[in-house]
Structures are given as C-alpha cells and as structure tokens.
PyMOL Python script that loads the backbone (N, CA, C, O; Angstrom):
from pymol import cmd

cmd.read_pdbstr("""\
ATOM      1  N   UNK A   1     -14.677   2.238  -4.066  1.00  0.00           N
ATOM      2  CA  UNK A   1     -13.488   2.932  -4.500  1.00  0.00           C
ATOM      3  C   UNK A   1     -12.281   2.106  -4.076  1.00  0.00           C
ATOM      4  O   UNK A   1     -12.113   1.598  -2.967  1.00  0.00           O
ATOM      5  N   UNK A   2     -11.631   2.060  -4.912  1.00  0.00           N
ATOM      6  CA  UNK A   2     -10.166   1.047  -4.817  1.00  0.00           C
ATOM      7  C   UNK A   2      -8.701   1.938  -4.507  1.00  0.00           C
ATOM      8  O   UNK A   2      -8.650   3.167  -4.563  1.00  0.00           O
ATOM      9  N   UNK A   3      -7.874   1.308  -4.268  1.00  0.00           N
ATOM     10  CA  UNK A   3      -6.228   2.013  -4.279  1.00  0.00           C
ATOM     11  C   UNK A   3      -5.546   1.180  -4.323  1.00  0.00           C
ATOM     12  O   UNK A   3      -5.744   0.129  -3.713  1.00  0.00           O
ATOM     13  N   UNK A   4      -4.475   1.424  -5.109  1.00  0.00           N
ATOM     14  CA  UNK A   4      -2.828   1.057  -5.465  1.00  0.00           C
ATOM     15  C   UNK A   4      -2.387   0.833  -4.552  1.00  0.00           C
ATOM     16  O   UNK A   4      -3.242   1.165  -3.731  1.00  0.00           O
ATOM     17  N   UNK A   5      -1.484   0.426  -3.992  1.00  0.00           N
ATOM     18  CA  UNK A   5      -0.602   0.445  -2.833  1.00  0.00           C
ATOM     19  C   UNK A   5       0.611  -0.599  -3.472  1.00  0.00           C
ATOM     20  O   UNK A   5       0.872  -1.756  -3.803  1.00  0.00           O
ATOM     21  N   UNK A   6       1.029   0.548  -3.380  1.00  0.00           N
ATOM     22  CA  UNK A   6       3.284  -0.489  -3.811  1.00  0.00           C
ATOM     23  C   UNK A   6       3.929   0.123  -2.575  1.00  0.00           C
ATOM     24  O   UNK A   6       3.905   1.277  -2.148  1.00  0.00           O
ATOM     25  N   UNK A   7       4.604  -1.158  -2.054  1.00  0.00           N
ATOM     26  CA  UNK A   7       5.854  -0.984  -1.241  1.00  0.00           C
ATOM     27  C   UNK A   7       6.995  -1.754  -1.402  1.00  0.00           C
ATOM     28  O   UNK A   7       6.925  -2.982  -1.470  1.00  0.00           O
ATOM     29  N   UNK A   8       8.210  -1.042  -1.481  1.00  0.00           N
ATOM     30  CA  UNK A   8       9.600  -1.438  -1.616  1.00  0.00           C
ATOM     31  C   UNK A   8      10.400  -1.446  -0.802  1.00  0.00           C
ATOM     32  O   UNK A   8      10.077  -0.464  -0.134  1.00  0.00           O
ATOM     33  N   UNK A   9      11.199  -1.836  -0.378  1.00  0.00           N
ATOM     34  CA  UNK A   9      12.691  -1.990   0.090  1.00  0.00           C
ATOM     35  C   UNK A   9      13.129  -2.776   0.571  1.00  0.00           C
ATOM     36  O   UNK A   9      12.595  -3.807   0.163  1.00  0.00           O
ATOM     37  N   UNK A  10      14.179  -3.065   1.583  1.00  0.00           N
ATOM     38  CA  UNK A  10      14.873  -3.935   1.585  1.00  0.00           C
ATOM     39  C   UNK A  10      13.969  -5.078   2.550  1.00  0.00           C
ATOM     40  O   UNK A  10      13.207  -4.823   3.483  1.00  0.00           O
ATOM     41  N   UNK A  11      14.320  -6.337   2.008  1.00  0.00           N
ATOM     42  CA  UNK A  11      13.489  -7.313   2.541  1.00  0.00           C
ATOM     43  C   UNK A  11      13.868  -7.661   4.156  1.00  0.00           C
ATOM     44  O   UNK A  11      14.996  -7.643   4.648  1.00  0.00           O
ATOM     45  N   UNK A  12      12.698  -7.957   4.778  1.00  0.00           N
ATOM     46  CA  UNK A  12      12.909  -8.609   6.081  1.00  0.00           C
ATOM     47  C   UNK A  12      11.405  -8.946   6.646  1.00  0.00           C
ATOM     48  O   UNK A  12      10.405  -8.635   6.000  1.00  0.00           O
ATOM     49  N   UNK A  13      11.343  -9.603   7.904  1.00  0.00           N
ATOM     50  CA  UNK A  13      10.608 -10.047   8.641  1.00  0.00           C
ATOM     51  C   UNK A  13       9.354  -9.517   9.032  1.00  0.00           C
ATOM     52  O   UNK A  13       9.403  -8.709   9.959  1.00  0.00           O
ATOM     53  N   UNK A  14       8.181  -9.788   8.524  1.00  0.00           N
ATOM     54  CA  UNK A  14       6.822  -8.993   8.558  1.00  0.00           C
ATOM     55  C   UNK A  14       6.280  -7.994   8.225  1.00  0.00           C
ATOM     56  O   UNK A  14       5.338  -7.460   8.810  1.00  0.00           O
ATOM     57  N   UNK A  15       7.008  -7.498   6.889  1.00  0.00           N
ATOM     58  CA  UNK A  15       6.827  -6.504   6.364  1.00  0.00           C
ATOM     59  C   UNK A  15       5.297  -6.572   5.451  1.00  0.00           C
ATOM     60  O   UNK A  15       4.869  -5.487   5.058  1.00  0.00           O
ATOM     61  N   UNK A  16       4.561  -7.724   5.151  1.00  0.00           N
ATOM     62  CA  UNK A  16       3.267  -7.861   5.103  1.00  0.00           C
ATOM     63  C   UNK A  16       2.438  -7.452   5.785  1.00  0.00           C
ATOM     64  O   UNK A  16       1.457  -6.789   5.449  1.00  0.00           O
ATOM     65  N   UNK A  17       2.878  -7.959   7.280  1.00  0.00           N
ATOM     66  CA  UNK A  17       2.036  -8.318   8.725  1.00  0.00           C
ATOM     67  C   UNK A  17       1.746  -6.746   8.568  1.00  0.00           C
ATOM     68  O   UNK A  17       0.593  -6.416   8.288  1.00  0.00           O
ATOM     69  N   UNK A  18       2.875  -5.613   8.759  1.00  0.00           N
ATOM     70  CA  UNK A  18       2.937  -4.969   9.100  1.00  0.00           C
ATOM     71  C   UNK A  18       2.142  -3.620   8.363  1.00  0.00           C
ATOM     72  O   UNK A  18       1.617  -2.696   8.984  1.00  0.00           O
ATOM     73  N   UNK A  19       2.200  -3.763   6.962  1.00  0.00           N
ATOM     74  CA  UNK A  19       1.295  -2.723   6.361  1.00  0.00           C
ATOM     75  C   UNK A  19      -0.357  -3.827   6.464  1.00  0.00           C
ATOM     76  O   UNK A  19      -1.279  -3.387   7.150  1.00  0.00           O
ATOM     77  N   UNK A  20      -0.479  -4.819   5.932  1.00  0.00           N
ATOM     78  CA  UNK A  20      -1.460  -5.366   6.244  1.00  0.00           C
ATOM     79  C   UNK A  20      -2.214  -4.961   7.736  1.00  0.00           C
ATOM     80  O   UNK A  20      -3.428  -4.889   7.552  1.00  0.00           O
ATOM     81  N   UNK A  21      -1.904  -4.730   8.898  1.00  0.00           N
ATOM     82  CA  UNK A  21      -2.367  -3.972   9.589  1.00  0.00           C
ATOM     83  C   UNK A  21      -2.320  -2.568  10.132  1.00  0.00           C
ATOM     84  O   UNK A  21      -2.743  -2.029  11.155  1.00  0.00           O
ATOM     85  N   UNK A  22      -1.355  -2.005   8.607  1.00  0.00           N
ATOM     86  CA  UNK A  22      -1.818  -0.451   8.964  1.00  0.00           C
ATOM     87  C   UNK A  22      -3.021  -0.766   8.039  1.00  0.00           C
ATOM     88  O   UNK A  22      -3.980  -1.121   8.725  1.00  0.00           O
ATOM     89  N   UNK A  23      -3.283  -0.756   6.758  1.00  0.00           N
ATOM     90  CA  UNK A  23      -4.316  -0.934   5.859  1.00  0.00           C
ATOM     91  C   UNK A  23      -5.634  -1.429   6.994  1.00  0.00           C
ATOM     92  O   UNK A  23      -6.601  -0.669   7.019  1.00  0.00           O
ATOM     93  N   UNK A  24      -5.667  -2.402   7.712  1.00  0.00           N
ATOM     94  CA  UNK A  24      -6.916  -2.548   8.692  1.00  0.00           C
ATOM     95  C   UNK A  24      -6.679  -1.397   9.691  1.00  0.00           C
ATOM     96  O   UNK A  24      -7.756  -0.901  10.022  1.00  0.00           O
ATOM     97  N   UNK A  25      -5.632  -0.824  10.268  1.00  0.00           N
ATOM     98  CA  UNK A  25      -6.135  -0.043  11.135  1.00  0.00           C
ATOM     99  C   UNK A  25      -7.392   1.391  10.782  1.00  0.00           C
ATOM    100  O   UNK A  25      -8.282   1.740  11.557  1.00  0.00           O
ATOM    101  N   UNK A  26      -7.139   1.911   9.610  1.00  0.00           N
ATOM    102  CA  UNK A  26      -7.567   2.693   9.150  1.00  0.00           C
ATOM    103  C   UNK A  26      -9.308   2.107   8.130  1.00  0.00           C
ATOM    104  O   UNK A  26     -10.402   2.670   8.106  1.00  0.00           O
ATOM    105  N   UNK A  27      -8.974   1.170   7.630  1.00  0.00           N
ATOM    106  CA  UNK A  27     -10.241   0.321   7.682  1.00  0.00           C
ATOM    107  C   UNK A  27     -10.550  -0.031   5.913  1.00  0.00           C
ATOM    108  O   UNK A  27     -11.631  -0.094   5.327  1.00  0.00           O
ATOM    109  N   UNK A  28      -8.866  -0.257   5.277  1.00  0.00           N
ATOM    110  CA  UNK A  28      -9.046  -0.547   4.238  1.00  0.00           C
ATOM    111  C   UNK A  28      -8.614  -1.559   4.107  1.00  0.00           C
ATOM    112  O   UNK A  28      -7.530  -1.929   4.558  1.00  0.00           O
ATOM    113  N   UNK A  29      -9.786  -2.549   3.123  1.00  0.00           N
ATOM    114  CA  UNK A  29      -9.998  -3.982   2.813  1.00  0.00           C
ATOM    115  C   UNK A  29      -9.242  -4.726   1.585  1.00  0.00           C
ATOM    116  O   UNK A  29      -9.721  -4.898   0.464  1.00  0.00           O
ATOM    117  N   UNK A  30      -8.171  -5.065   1.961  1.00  0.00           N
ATOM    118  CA  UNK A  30      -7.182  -6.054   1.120  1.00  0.00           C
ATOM    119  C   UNK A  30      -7.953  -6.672   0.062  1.00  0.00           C
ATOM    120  O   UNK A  30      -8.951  -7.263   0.473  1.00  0.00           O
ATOM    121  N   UNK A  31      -7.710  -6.702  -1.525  1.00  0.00           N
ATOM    122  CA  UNK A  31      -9.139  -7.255  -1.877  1.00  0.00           C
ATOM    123  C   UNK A  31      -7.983  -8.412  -2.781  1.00  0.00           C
ATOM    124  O   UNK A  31      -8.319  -9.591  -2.890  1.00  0.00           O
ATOM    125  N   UNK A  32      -6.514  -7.873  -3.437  1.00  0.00           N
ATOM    126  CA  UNK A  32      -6.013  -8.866  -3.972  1.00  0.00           C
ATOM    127  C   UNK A  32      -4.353  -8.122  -3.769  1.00  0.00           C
ATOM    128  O   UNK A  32      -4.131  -6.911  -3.785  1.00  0.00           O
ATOM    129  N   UNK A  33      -3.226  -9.325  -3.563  1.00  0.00           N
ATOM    130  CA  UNK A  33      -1.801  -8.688  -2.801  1.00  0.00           C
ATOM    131  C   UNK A  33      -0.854  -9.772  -3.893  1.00  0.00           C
ATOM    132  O   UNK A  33      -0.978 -10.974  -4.128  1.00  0.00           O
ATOM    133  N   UNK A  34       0.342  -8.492  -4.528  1.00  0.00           N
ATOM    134  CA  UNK A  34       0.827 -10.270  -5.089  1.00  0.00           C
ATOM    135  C   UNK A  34       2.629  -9.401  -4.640  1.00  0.00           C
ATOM    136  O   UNK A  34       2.891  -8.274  -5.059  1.00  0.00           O
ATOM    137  N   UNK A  35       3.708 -10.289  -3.691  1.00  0.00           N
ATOM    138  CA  UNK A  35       4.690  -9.852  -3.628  1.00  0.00           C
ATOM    139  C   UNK A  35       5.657 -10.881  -3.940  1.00  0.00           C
ATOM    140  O   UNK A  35       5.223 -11.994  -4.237  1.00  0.00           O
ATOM    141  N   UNK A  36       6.952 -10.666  -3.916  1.00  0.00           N
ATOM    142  CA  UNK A  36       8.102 -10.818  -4.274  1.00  0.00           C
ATOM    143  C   UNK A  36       9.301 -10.509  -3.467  1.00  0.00           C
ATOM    144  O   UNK A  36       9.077  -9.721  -2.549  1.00  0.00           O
ATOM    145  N   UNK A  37      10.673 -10.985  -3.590  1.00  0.00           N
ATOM    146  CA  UNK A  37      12.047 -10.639  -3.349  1.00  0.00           C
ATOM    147  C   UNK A  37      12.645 -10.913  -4.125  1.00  0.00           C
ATOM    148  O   UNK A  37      12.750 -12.088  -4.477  1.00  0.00           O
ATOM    149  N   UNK A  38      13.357  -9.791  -4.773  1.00  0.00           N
ATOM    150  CA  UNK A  38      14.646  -9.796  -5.317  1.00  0.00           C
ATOM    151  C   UNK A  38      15.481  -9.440  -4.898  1.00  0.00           C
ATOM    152  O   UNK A  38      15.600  -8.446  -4.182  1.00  0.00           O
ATOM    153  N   UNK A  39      16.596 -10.485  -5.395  1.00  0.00           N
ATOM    154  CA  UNK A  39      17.887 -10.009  -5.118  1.00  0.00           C
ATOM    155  C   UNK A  39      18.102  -9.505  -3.074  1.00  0.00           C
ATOM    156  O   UNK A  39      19.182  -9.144  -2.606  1.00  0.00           O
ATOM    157  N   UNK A  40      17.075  -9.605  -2.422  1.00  0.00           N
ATOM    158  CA  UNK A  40      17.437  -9.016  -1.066  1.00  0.00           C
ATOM    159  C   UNK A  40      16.426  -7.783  -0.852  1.00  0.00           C
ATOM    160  O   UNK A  40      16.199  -7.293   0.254  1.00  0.00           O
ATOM    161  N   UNK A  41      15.933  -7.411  -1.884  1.00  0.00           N
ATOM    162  CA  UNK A  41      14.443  -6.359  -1.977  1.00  0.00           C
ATOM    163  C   UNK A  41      13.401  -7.009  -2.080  1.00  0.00           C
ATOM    164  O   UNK A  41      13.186  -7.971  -2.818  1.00  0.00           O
ATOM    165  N   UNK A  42      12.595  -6.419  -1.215  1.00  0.00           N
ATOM    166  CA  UNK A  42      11.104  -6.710  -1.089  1.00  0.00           C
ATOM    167  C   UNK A  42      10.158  -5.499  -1.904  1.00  0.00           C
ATOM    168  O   UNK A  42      10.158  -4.286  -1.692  1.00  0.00           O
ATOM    169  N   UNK A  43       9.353  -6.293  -2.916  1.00  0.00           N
ATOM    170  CA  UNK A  43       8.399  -5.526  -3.379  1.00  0.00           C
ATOM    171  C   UNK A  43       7.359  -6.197  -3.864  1.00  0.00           C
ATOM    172  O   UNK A  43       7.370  -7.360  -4.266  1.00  0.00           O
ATOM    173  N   UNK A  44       6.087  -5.157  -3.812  1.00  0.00           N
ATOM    174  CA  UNK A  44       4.694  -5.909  -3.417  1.00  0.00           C
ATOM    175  C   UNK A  44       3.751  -4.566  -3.981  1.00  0.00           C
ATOM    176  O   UNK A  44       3.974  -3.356  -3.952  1.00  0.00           O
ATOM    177  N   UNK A  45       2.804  -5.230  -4.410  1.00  0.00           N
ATOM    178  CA  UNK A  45       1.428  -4.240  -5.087  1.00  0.00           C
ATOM    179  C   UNK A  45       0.190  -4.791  -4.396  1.00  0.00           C
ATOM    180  O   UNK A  45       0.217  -6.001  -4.171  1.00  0.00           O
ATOM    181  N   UNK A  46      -0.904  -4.107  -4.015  1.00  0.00           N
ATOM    182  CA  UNK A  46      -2.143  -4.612  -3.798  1.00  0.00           C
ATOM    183  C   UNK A  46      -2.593  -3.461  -3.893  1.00  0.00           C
ATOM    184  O   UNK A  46      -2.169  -2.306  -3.909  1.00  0.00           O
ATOM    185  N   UNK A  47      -4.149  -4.347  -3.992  1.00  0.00           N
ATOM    186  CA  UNK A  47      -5.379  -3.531  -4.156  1.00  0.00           C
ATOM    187  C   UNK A  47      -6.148  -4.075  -3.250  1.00  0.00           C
ATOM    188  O   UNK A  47      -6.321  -5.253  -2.937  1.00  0.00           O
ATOM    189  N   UNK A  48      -6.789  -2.662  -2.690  1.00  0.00           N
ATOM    190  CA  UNK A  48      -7.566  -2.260  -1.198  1.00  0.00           C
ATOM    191  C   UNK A  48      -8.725  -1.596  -2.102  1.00  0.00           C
ATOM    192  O   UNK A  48      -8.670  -0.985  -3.170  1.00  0.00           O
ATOM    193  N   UNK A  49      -9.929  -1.995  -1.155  1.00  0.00           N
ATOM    194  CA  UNK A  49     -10.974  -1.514  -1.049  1.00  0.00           C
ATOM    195  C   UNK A  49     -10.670  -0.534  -0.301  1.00  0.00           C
ATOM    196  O   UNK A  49      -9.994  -0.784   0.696  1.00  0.00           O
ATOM    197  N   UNK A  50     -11.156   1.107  -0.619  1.00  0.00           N
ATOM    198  CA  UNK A  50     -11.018   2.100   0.496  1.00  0.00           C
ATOM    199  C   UNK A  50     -12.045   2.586   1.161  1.00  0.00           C
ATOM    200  O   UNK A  50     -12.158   3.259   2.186  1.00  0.00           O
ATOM    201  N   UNK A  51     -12.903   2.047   0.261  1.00  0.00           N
ATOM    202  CA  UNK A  51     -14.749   2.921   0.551  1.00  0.00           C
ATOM    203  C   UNK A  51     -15.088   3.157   1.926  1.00  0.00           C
ATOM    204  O   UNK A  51     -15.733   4.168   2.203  1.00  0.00           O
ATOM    205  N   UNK A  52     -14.634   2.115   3.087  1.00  0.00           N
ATOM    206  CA  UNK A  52     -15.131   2.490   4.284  1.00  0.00           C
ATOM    207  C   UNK A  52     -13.404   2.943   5.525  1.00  0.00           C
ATOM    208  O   UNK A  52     -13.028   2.480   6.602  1.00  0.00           O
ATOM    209  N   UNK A  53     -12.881   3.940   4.663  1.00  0.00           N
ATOM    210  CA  UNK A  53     -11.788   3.860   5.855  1.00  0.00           C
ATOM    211  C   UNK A  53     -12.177   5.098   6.426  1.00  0.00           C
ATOM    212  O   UNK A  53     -12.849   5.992   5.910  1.00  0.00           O
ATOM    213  N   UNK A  54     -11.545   5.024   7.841  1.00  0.00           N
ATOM    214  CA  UNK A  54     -11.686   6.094   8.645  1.00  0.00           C
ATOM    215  C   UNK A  54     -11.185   7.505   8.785  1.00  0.00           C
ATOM    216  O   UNK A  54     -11.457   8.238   9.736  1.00  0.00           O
ATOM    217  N   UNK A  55     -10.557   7.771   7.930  1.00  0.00           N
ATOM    218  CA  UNK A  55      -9.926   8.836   7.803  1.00  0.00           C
ATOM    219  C   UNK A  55     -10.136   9.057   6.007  1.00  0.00           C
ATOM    220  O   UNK A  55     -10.372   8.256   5.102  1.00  0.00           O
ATOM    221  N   UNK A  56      -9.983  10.109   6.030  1.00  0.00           N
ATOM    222  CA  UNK A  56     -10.013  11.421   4.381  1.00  0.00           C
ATOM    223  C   UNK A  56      -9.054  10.268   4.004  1.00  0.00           C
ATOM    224  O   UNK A  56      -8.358   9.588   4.757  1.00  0.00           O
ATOM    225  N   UNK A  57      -9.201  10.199   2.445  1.00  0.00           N
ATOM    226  CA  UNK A  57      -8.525   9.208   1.604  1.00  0.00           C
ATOM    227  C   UNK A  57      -6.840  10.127   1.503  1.00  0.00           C
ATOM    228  O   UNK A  57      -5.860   9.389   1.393  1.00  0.00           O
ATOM    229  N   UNK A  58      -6.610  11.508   1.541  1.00  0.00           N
ATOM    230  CA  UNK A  58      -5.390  11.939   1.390  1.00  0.00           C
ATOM    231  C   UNK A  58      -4.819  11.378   2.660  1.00  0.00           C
ATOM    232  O   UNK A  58      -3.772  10.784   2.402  1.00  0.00           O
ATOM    233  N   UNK A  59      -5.149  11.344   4.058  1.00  0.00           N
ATOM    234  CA  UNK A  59      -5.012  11.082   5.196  1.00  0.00           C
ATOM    235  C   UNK A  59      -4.279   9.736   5.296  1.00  0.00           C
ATOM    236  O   UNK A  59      -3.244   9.428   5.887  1.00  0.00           O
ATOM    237  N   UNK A  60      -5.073   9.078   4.591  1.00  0.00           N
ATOM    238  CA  UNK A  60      -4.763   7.248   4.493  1.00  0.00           C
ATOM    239  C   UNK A  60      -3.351   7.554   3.647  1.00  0.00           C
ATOM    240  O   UNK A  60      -2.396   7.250   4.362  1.00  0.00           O
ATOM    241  N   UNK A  61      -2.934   8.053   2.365  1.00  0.00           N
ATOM    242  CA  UNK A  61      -1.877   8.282   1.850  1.00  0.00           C
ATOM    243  C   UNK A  61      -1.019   8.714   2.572  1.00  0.00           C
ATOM    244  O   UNK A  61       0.117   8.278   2.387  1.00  0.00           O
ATOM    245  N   UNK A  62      -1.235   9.687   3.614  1.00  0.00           N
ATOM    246  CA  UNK A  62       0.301  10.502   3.794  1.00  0.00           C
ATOM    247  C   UNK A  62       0.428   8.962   5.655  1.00  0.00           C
ATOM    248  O   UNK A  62       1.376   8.766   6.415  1.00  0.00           O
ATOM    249  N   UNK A  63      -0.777   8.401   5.634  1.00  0.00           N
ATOM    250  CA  UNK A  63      -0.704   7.943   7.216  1.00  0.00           C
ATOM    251  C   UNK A  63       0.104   6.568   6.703  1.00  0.00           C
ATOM    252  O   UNK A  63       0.512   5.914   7.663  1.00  0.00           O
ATOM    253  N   UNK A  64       0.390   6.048   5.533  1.00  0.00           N
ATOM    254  CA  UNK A  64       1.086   4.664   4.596  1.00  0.00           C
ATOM    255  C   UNK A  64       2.325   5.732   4.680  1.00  0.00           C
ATOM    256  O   UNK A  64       3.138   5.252   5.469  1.00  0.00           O
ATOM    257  N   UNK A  65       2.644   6.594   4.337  1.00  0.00           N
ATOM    258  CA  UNK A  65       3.883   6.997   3.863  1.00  0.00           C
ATOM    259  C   UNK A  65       4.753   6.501   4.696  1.00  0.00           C
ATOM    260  O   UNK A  65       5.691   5.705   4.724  1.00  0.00           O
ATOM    261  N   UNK A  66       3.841   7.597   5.732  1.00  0.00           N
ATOM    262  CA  UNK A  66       4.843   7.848   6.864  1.00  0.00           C
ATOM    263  C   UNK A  66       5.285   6.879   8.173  1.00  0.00           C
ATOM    264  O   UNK A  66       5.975   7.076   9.173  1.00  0.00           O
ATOM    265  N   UNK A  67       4.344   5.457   7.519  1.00  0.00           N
ATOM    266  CA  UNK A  67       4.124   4.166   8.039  1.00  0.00           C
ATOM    267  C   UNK A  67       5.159   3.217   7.373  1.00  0.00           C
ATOM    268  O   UNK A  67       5.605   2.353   8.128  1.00  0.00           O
ATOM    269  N   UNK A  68       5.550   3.220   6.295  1.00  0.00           N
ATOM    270  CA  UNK A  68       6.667   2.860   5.287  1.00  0.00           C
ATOM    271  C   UNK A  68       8.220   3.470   5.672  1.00  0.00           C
ATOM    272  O   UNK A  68       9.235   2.793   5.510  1.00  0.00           O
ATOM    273  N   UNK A  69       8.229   4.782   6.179  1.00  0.00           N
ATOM    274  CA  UNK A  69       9.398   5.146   6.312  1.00  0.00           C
ATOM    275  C   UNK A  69       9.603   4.984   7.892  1.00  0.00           C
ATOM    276  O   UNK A  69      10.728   4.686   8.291  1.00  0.00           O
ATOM    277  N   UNK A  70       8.862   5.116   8.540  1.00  0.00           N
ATOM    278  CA  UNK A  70       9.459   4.216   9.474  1.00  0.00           C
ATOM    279  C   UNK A  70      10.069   2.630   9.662  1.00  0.00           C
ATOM    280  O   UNK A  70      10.891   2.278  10.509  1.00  0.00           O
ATOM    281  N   UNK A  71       9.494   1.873   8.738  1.00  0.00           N
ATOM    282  CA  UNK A  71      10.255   0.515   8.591  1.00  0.00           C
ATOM    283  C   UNK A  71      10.994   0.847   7.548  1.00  0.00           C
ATOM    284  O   UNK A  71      10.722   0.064   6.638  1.00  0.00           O
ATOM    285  N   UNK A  72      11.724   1.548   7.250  1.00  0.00           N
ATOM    286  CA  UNK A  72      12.751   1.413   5.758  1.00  0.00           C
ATOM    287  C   UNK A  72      11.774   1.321   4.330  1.00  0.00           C
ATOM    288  O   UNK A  72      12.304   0.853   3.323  1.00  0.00           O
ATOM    289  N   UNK A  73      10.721   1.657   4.287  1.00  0.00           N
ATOM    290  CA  UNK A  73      10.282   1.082   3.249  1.00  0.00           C
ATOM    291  C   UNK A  73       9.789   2.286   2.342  1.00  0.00           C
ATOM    292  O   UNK A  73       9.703   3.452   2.728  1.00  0.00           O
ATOM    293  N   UNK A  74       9.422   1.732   0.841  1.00  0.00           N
ATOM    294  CA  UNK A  74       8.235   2.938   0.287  1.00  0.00           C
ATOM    295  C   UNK A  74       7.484   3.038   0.089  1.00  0.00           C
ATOM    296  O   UNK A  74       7.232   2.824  -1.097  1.00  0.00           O
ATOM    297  N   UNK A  75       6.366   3.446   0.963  1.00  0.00           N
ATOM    298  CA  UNK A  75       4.565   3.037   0.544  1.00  0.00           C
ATOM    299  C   UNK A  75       4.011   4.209  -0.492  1.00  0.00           C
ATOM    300  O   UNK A  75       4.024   5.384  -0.124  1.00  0.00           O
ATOM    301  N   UNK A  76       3.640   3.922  -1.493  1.00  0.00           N
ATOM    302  CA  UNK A  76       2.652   4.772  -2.440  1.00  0.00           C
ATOM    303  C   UNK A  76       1.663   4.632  -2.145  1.00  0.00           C
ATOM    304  O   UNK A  76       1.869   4.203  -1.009  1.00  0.00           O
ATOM    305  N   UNK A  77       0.403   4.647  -2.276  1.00  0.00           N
ATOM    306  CA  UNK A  77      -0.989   4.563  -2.574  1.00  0.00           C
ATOM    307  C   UNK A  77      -1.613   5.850  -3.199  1.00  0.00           C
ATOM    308  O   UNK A  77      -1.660   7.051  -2.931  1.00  0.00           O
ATOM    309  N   UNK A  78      -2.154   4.841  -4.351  1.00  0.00           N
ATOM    310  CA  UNK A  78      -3.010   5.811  -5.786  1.00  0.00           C
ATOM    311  C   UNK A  78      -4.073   5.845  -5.728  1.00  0.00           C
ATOM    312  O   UNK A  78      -4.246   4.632  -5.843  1.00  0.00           O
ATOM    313  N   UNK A  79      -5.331   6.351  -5.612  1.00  0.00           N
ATOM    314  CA  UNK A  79      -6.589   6.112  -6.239  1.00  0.00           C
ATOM    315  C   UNK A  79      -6.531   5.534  -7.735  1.00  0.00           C
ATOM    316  O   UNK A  79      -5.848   5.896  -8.693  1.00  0.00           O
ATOM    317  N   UNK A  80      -7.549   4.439  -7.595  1.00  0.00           N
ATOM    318  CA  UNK A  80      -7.479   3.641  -8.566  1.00  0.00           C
ATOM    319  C   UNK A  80      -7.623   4.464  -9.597  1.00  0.00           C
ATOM    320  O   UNK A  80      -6.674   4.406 -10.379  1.00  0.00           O
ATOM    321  N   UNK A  81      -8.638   5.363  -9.943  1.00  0.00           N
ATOM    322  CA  UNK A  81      -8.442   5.960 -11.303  1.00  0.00           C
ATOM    323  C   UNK A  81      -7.633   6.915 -11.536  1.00  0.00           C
ATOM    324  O   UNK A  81      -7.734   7.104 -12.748  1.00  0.00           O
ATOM    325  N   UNK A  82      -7.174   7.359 -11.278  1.00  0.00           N
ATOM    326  CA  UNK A  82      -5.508   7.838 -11.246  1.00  0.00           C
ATOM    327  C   UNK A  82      -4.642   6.921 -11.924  1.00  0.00           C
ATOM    328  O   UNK A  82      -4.222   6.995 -13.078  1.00  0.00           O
ATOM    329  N   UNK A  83      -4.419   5.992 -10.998  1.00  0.00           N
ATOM    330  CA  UNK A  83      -3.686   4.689 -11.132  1.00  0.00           C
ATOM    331  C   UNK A  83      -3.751   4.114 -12.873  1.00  0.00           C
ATOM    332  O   UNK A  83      -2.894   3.637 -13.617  1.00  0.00           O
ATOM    333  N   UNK A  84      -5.255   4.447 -13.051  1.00  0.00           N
ATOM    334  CA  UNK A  84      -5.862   3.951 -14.883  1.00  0.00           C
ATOM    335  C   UNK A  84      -5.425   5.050 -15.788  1.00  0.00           C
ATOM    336  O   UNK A  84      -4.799   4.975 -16.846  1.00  0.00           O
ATOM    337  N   UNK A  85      -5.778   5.846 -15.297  1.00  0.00           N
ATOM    338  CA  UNK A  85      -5.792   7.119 -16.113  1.00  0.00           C
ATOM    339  C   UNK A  85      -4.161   7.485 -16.694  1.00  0.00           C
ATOM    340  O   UNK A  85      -3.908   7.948 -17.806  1.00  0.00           O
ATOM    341  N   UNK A  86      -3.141   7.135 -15.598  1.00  0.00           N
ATOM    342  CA  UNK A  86      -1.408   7.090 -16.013  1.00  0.00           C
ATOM    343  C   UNK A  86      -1.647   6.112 -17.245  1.00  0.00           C
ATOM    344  O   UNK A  86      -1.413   6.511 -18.386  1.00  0.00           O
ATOM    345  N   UNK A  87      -2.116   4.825 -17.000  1.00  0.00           N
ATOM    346  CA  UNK A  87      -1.403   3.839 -17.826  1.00  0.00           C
ATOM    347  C   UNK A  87      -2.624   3.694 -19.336  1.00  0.00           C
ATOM    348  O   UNK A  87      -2.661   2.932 -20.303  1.00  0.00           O
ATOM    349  N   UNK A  88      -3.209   4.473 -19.026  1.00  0.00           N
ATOM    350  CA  UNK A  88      -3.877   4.699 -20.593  1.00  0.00           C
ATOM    351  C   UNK A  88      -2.941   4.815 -21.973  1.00  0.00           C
ATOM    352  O   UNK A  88      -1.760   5.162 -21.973  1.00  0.00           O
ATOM    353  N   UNK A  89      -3.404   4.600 -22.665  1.00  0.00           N
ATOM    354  CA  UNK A  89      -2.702   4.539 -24.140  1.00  0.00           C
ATOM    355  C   UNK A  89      -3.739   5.763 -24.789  1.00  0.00           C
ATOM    356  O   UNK A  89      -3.616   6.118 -25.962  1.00  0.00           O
TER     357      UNK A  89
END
""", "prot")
cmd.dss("prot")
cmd.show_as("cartoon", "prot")
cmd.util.cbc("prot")
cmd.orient("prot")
C-alpha cells in the first residue's frame, strides 16, 4: 500500500531531512521524492511505501500534519487510491 505525501511552504534548511525522518520514524519507506523552490517556496511530492508503519494509517496522517505545522509547513498524505480515484477521468 502506497501514499501521497505533498508538503509546502516557505523554503529553508532541512526541510527534507526533516519529514524524511518523520516518514522513517513511523516506518514508512520513501520509494520515489521529486522537490523544488519557487520563488522562496518549497514544494515536494513523494511516494511512501506504508505497508509496514507502526501506527493506524489515519494516525500516520494526522502524526505528518501535525509534524508540518510545527515547521511552517503543509503535509497532506493520501492513500494512493484515493489519490487515483480524484484524478480519474
């Protein structure tokens, strides 16, 4: 099982490092990450393996949120078919 994960805001210093090891603390596996800055904003998408994390998959969502707003930032994370199911035609 896979997940979305977008985070935004304003750019600065280890803001990779930093969800990159909430995503391991909980025990989900980075599988592909592609980010950017614009303009002075930082924004970034990846996809995590979730299959073996340690906590309830809603758990992992609200534990990114609230991991994002403490650094200024905005963490989403979707279940991947969710994630498919929006962008269907």
């Amino acid at each position: 099982m896979k997940a979305v994960i977008s985070v935004t805001g304003k750019d600065g210093v280890g803001i990779v490092a930093k969800v990159s090891a909430k995503c391991a603390e909980y025990g989900a596996n980075i599988i592909d990450i592609s980010q950017t800055v614009l303009g002075g904003y930082f924004a970034m998408i990846m996809i995590a393996d979730v299959s073996e994390l340690s906590v309830q998959f809603c758990d992992f969502v609200d534990y990114m949120a609230a991991a994002g707003k403490e650094c200024g930032l905005q963490i989403n994370t979707m279940h991947e078919d969710i994630f498919n199911s929006m962008h269907k035609i």
